[in-house]
Z-matrix of the N, CA and C atoms (Angstrom, degrees):
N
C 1 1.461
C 2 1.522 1 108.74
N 3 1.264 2 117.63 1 121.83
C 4 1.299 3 130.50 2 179.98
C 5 1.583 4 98.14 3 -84.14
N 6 1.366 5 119.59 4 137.18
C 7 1.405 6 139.31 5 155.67
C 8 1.259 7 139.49 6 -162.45
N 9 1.102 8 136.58 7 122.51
C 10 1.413 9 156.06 8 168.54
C 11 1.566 10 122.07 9 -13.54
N 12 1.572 11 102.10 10 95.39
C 13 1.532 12 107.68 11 -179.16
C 14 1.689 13 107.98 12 -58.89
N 15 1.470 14 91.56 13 146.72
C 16 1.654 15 122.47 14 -169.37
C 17 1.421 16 100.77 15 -80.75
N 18 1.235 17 120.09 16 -174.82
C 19 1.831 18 127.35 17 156.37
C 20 1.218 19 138.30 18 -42.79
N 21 1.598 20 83.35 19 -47.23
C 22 1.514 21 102.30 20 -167.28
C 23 1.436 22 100.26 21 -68.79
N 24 1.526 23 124.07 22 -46.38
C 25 1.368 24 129.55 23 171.09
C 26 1.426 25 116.00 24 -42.94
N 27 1.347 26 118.13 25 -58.31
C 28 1.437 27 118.29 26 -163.56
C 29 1.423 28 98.66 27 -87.76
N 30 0.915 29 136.01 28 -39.03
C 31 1.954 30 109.83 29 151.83
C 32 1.204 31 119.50 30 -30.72
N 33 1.240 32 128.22 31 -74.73
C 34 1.442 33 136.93 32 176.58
C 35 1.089 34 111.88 33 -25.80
N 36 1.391 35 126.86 34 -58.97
C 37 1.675 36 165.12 35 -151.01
C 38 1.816 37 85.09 36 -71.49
N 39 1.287 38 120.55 37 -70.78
C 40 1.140 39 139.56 38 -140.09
C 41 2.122 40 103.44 39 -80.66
N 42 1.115 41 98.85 40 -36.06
C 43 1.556 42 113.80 41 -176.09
C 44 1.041 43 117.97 42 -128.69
N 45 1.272 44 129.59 43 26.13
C 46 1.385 45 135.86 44 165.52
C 47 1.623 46 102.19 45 66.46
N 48 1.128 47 114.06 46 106.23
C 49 1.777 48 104.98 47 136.92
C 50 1.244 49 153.61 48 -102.25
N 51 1.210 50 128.14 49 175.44
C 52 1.449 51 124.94 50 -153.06
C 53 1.305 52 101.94 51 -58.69
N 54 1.362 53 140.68 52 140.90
C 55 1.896 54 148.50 53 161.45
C 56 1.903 55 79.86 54 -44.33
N 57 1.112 56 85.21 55 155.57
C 58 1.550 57 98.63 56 168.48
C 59 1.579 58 123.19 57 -109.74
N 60 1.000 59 111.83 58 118.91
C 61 1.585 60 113.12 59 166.52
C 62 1.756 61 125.32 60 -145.76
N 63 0.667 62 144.42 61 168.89
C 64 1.578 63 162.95 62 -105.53
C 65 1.330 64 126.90 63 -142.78
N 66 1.024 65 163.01 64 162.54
C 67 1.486 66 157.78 65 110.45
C 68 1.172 67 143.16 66 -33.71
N 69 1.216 68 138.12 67 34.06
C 70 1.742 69 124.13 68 -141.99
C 71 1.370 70 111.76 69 -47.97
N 72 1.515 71 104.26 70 -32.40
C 73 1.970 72 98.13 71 176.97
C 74 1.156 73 130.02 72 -74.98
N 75 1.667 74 107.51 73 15.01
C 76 1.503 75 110.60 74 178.02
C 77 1.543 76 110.28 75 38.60
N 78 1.055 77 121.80 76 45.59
C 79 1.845 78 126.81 77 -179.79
C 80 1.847 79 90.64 78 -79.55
N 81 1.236 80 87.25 79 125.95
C 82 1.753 81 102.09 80 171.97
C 83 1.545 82 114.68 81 108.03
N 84 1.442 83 123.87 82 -23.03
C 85 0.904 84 133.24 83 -164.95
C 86 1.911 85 113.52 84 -63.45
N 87 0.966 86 113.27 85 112.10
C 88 1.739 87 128.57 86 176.79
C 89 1.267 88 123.80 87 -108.99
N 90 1.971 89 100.46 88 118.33
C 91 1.310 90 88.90 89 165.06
C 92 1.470 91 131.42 90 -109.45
N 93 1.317 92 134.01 91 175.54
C 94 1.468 93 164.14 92 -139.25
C 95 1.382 94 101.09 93 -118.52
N 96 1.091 95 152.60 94 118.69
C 97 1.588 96 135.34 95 137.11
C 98 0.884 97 122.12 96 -85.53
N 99 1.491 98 130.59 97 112.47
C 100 1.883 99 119.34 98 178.01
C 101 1.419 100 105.18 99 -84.05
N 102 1.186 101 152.23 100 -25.85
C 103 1.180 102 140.31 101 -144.13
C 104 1.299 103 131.84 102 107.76
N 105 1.475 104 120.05 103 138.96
C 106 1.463 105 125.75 104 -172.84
C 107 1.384 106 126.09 105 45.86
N 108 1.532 107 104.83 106 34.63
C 109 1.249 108 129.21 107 163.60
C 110 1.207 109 116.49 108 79.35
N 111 1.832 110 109.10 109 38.53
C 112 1.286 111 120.25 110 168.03
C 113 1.615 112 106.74 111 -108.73
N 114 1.623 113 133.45 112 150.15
C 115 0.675 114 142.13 113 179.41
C 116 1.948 115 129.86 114 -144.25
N 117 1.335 116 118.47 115 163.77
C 118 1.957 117 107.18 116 -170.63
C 119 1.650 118 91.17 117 -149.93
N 120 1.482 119 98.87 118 127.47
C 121 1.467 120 108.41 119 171.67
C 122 1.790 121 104.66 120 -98.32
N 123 1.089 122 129.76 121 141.41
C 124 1.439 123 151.17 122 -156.32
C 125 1.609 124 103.23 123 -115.70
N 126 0.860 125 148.83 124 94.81
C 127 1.871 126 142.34 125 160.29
C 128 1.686 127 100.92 126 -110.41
N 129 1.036 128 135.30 127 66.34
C 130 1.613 129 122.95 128 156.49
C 131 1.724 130 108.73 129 -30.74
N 132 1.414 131 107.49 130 137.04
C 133 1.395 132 115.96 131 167.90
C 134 1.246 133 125.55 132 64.85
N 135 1.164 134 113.87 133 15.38
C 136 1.629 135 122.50 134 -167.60
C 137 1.109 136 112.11 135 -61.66
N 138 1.680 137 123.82 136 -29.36
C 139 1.439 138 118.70 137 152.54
C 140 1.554 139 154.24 138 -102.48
N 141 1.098 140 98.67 139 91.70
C 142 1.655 141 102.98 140 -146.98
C 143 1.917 142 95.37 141 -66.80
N 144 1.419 143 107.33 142 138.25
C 145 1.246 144 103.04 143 -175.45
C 146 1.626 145 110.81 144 104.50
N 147 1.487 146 117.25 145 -6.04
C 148 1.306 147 115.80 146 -169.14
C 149 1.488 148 136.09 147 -56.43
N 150 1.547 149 99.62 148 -19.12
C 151 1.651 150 109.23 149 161.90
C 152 1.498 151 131.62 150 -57.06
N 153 1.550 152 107.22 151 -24.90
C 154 1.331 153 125.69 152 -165.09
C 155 1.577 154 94.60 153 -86.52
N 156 1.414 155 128.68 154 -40.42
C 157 1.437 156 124.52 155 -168.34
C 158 1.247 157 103.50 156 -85.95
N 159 1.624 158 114.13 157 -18.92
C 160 1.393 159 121.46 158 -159.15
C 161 1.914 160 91.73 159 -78.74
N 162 1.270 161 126.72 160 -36.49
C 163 1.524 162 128.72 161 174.06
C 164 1.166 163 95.17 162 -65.94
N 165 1.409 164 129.50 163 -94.37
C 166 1.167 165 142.37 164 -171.84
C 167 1.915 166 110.99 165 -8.87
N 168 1.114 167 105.23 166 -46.29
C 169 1.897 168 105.78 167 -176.89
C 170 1.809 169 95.53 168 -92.97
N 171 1.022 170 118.05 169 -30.26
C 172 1.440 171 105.23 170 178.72
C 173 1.721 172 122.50 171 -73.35
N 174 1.725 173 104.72 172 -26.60
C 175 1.215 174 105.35 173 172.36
C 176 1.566 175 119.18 174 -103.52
N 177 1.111 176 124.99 175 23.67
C 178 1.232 177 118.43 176 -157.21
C 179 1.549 178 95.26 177 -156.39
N 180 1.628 179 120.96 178 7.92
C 181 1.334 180 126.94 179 177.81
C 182 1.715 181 102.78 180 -112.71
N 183 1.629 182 109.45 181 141.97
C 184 1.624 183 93.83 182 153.75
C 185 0.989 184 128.57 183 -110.24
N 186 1.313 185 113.32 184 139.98
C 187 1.634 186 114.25 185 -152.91
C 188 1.472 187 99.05 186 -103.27
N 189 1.765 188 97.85 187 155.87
C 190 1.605 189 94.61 188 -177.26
C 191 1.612 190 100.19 189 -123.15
N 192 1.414 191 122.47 190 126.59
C 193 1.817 192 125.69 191 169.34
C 194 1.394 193 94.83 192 -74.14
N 195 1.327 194 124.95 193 110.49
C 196 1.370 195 121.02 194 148.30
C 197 1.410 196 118.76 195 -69.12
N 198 1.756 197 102.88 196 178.13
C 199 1.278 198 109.20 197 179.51
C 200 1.652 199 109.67 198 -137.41
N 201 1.561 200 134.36 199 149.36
C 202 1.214 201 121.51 200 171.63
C 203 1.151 202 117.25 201 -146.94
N 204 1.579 203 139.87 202 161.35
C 205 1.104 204 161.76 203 177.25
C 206 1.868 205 107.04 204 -43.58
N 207 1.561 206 141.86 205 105.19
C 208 1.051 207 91.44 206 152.45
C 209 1.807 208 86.05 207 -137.83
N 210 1.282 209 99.98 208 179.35
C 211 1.680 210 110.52 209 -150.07
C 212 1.581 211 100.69 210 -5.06
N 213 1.412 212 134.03 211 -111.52
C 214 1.281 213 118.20 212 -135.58
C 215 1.592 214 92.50 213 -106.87
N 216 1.513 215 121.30 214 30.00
C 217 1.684 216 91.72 215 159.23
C 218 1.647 217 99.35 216 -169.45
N 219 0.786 218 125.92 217 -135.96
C 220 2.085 219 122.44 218 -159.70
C 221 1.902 220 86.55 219 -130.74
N 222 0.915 221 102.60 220 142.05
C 223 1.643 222 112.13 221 167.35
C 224 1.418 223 106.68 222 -123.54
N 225 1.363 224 135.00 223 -173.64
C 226 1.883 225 147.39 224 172.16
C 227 1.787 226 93.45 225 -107.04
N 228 1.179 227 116.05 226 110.98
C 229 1.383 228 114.23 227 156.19
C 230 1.675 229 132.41 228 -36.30
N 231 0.842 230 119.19 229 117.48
C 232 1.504 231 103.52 230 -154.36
C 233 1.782 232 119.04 231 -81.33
N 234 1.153 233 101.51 232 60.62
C 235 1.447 234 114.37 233 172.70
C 236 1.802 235 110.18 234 166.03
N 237 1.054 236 103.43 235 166.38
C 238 1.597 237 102.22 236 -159.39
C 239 1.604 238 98.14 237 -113.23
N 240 1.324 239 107.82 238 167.04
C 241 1.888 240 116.32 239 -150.86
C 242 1.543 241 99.05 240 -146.89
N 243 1.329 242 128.24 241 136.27
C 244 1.281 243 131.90 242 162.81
C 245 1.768 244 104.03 243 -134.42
N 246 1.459 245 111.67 244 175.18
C 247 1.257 246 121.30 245 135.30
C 248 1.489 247 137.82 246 -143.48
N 249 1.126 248 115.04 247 153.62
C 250 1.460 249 137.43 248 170.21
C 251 1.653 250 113.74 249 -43.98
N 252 1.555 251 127.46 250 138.31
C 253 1.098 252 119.44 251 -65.02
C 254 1.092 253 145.72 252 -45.79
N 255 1.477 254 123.38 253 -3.68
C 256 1.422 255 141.07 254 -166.16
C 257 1.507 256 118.85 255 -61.22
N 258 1.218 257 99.63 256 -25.54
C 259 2.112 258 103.86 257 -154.56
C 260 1.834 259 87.15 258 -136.18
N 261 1.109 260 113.14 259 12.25
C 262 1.623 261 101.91 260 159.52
C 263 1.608 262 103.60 261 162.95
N 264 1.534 263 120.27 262 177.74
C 265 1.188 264 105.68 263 153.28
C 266 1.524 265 145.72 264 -113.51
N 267 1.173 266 120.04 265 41.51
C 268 1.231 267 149.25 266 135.19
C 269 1.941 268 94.84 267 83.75
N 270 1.406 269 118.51 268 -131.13
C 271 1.025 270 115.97 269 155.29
C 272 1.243 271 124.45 270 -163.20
N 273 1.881 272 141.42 271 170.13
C 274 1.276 273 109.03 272 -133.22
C 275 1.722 274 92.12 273 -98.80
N 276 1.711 275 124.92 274 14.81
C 277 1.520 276 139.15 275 152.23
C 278 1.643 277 110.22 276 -33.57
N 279 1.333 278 98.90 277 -71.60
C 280 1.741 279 114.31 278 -176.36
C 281 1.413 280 103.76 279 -56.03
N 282 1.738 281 128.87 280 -48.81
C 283 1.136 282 111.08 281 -165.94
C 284 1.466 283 108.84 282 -78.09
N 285 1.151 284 137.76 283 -26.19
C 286 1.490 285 151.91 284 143.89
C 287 1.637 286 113.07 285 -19.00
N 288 1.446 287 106.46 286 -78.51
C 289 1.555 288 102.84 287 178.97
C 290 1.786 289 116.19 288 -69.03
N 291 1.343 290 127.00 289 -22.07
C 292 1.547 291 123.55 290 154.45
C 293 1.370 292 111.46 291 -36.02
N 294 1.540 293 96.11 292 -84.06
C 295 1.691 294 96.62 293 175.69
C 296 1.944 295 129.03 294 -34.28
N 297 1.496 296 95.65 295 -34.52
C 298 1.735 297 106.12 296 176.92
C 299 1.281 298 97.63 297 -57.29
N 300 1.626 299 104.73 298 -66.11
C 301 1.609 300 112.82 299 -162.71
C 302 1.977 301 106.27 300 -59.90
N 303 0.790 302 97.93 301 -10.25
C 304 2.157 303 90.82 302 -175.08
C 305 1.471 304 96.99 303 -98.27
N 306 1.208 305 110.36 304 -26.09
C 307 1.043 306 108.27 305 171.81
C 308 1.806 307 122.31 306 -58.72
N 309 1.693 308 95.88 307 -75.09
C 310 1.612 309 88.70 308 -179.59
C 311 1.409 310 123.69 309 -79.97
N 312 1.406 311 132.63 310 24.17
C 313 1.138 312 148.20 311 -172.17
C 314 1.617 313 102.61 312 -122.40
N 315 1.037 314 120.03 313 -17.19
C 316 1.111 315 138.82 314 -171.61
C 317 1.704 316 120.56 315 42.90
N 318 1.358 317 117.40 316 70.39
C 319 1.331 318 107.98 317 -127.77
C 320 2.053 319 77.25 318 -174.93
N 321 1.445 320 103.14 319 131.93
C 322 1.377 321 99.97 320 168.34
C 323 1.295 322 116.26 321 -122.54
N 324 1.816 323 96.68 322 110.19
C 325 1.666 324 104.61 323 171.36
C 326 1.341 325 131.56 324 -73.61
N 327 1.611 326 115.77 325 145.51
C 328 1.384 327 113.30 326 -171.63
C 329 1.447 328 104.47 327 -72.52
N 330 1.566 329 93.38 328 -177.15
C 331 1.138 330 83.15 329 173.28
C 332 1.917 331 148.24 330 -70.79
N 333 1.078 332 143.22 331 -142.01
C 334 1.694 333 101.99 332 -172.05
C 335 2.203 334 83.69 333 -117.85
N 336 1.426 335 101.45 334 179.73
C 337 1.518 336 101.97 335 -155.76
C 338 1.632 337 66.72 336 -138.20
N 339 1.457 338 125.10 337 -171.09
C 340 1.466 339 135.74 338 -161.67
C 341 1.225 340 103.61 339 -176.39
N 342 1.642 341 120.22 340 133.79
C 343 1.382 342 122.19 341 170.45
C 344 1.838 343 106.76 342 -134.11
N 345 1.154 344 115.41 343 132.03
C 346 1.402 345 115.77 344 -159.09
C 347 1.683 346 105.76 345 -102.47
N 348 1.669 347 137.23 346 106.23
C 349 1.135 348 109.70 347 -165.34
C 350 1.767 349 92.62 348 -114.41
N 351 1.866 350 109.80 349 123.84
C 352 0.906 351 93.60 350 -158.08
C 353 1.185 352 119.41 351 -85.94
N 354 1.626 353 115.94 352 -40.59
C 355 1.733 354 124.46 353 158.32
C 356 0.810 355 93.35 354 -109.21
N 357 1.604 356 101.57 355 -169.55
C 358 1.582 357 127.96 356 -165.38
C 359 1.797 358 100.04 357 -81.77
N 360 1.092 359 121.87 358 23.38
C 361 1.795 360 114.55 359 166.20
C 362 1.353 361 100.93 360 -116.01
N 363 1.489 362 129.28 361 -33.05
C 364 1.458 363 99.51 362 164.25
C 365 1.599 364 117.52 363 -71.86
N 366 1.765 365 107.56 364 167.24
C 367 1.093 366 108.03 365 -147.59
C 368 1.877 367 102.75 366 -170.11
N 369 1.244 368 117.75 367 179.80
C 370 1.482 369 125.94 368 157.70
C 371 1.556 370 105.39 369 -163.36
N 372 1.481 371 78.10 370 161.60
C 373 1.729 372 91.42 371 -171.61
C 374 1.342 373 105.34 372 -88.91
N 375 1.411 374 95.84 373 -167.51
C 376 1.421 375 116.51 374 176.50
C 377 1.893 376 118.32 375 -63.18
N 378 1.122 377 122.23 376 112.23
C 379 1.980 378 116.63 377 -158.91
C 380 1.421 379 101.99 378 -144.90
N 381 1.308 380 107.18 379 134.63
C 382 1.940 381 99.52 380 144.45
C 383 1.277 382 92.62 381 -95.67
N 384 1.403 383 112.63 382 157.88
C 385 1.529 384 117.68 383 155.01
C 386 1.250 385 109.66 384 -70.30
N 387 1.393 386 102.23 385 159.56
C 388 1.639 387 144.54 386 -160.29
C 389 1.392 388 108.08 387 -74.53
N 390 1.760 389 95.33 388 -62.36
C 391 1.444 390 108.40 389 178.35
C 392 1.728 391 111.87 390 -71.40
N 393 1.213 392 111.07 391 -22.19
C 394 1.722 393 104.18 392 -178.92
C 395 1.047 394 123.53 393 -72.57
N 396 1.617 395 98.60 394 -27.33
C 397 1.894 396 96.72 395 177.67
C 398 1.004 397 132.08 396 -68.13
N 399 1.375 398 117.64 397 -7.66
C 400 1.622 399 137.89 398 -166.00
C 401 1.621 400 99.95 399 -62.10
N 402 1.084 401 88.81 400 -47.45
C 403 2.060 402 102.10 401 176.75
C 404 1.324 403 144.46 402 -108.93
N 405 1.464 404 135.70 403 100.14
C 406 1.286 405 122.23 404 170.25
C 407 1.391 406 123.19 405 8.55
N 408 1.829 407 120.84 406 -54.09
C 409 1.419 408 98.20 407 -164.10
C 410 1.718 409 88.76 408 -148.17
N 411 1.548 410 101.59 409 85.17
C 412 1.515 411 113.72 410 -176.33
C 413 1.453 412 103.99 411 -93.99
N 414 1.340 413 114.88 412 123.77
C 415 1.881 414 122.25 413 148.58
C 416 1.092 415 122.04 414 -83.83
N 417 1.133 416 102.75 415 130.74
C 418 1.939 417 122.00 416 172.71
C 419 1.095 418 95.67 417 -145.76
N 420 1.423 419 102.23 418 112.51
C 421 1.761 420 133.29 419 176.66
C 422 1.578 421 109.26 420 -87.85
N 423 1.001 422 156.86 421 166.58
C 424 1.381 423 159.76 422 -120.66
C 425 2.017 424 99.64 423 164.08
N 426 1.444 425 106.75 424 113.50
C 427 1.517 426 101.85 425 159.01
C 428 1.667 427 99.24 426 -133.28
N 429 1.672 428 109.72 427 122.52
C 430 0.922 429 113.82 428 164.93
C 431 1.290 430 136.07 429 -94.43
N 432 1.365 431 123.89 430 126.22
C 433 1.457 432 119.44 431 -168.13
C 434 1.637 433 112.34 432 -109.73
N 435 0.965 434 126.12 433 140.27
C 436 1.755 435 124.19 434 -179.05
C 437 1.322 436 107.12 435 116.77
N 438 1.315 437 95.19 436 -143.31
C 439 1.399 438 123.26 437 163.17
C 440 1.246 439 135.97 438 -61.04
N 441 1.369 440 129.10 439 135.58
C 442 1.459 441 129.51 440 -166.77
C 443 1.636 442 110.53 441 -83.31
N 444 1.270 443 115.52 442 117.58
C 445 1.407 444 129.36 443 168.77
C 446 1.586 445 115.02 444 -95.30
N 447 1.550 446 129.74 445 166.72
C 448 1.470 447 125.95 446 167.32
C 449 1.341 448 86.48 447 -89.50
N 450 1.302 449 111.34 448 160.57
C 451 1.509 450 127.61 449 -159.78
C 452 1.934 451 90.51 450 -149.52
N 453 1.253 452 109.48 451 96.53
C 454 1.789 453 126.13 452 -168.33
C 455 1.257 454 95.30 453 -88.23
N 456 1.648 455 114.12 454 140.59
C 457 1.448 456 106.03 455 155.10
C 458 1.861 457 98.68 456 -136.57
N 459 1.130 458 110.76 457 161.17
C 460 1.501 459 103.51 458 168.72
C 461 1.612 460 108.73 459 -160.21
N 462 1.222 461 98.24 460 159.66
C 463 1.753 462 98.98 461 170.29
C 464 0.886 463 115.38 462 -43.82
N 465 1.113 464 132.09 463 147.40
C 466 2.054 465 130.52 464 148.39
C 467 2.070 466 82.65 465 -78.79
N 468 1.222 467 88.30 466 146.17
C 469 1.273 468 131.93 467 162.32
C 470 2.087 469 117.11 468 78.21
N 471 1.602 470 86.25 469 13.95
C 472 1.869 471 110.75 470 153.67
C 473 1.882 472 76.49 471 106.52
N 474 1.632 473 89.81 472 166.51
C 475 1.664 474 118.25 473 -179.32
C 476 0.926 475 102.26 474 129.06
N 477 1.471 476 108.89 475 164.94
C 478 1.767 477 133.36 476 165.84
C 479 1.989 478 118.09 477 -1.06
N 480 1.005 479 156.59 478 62.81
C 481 1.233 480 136.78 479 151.13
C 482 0.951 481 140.74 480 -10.64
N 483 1.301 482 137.55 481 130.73
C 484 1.219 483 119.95 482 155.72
C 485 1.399 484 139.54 483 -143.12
N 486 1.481 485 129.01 484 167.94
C 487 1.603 486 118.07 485 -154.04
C 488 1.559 487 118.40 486 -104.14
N 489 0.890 488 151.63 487 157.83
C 490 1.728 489 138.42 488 136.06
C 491 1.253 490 114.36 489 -116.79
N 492 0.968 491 123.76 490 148.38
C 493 1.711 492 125.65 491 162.76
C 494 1.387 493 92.60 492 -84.30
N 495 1.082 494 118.23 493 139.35
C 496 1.609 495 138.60 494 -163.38
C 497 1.196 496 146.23 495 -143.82
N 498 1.561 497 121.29 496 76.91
C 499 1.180 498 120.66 497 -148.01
C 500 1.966 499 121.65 498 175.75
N 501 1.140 500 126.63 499 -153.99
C 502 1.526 501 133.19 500 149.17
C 503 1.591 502 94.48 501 44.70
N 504 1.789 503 120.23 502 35.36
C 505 1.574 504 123.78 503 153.91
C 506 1.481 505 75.94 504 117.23
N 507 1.154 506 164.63 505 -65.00
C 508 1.564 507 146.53 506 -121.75
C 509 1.228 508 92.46 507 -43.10
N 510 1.670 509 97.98 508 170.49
C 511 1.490 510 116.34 509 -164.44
C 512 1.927 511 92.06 510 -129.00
N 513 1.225 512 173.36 511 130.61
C 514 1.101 513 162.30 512 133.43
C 515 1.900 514 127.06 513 -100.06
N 516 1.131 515 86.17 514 107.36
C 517 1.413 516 79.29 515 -171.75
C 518 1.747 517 114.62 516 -109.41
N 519 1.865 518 115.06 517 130.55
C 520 1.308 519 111.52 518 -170.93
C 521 1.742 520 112.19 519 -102.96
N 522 1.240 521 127.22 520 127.48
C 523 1.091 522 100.01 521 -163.95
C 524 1.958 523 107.29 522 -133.45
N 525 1.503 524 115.58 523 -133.82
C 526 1.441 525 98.29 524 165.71
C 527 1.575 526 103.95 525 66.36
N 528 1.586 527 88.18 526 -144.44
C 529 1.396 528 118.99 527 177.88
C 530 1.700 529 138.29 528 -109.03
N 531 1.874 530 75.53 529 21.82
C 532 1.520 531 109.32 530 -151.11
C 533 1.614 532 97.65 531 -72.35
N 534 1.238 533 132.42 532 0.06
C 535 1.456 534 129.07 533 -164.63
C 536 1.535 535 100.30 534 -121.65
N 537 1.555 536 128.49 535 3.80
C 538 1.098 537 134.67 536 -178.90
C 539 1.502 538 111.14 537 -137.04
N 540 1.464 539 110.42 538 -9.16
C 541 1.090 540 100.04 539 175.99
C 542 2.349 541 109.72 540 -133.60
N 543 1.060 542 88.23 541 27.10
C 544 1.597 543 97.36 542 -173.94
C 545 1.537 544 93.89 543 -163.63
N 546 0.905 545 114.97 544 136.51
C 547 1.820 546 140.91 545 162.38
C 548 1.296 547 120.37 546 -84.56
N 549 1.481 548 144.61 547 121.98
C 550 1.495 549 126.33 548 153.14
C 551 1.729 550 102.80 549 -129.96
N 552 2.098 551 86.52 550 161.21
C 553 1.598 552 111.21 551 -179.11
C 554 1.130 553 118.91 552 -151.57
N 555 1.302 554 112.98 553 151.19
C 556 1.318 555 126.89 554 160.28
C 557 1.727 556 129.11 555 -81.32
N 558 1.427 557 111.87 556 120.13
C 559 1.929 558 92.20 557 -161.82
C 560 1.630 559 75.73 558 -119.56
N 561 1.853 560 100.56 559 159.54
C 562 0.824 561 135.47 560 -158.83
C 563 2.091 562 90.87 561 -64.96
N 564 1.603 563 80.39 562 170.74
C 565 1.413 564 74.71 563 -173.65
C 566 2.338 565 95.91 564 -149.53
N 567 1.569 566 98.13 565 163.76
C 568 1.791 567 78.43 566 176.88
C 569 1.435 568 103.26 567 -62.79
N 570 1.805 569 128.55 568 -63.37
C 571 1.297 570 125.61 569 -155.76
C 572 1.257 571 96.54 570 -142.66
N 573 1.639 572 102.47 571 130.66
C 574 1.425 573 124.85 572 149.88
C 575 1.429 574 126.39 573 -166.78
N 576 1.082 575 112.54 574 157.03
C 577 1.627 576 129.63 575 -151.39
C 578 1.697 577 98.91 576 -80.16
N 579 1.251 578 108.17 577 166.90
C 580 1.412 579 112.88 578 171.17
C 581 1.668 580 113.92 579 -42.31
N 582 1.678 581 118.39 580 138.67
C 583 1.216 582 124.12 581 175.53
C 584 1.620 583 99.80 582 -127.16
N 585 1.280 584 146.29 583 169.66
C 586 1.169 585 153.90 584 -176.35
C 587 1.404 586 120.00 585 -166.54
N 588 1.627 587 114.40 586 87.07
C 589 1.447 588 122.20 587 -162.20
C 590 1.900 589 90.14 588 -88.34
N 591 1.500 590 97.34 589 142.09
C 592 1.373 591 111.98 590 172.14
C 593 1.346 592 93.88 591 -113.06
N 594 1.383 593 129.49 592 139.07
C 595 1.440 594 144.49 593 -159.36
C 596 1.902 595 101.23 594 -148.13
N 597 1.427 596 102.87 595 115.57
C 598 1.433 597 138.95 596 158.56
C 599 0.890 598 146.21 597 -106.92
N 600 1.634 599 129.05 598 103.30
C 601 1.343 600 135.93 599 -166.59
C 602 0.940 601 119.99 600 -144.67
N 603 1.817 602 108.29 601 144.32
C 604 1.337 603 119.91 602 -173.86
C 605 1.259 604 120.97 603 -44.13
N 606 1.313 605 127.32 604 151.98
C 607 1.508 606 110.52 605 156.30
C 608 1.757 607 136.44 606 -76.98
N 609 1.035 608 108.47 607 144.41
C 610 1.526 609 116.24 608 -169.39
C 611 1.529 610 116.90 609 -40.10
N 612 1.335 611 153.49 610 -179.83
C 613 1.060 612 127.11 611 -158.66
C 614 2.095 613 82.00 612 -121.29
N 615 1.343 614 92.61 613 167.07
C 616 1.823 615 108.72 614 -170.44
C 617 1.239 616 88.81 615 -80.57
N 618 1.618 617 99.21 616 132.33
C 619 1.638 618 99.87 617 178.01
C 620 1.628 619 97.49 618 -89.95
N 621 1.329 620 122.49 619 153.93
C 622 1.684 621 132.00 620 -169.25
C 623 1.452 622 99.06 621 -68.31
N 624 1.444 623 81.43 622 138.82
C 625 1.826 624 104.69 623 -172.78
C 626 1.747 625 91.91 624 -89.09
N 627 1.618 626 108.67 625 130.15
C 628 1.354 627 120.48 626 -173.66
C 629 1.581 628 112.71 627 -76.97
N 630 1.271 629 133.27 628 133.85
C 631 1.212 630 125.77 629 -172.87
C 632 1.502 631 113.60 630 -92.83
């Protein structure tokens, strides 16, 4: 899918930005306990340089607009979705911090999936992931590149909320029981510039081999 670089791009584009690279020692990284054995690791900035990767996967990925069901007719999902290696070839940054993250999580993530939010009207709702629920104690790591979004999480079944500003390299990781027992979203917003969430998750658990 061909589309039309934003600001944030042609700044970048225009004055060079930083090569992008990473932390492997995760130095800074904090975690959160919500409860009942859900938990959120915190790294602000973990990728210094993040504008540069943030072009690089937007122009060099193909993106797909889905479409979905809602009450009586089909709508466009409001932001666009690829994956790694399938829909481009990404760069060898992402496959770098995977390996970090399986590493100190001890835990092997698939490969990474991509959601592109381009202004402030794309968006997602309120979700656990799909793939997290599969397991007691699923990770799905979050690197946001671009623009800063609020990043919501809340109980399923009502309580306390809560916010992040979210974005410009952060690293967020949800883990536990945090995908079955807490929800997070992105809500629409008036204005904002391209964002580009890189999304990491465990793999599903082996279903038992029949004897």
């Amino acid at each position: 899918m061909s589309l039309l670089p934003f600001s944030l791009i042609r700044q970048a584009s225009l004055f060079g930005a930083e090569e992008p690279s990473y932390d492997p020692a995760l130095r800074g990284l904090e975690r959160t306990l919500l409860g009942a054995g859900a938990w959120i690791d915190h790294l602000p900035e973990w990728v210094r340089g993040h504008e540069s990767l943030l072009e690089i996967l937007w122009t060099t990925t193909r993106w797909e607009s889905q479409r979905r069901p809602m009450y009586d007719r089909i709508v466009d999902v409001p932001r666009l979705v690829a994956s790694l290696p399938e829909d481009g070839p990404g760069h060898p940054l992402v496959t770098e911090m995977t390996a970090t993250l399986s590493a100190h999580y001890g835990r092997a993530l698939l490969p990474a999936s991509l959601a592109a939010y381009r202004n402030g009207r794309d968006s997602v709702a309120f979700h656990g992931d799909r793939l997290g629920r599969a397991r007691q104690d699923a990770i799905v790591a979050i690197i946001a590149l671009g623009a800063r979004r609020r990043f919501l999480l809340r109980p399923k079944g009502g309580g306390r909320s809560r916010a992040l500003d979210f974005g410009g390299g952060d690293l967020l990781v949800m883990g536990g029981t945090c995908q079955r027992t807490w929800e997070h979203a992105i809500p629409k917003v008036v204005h904002a510039d391209l964002r580009i969430s890189v999304q990491l998750r465990s793999a599903p658990p082996e279903p038992p081999v029949e004897s």
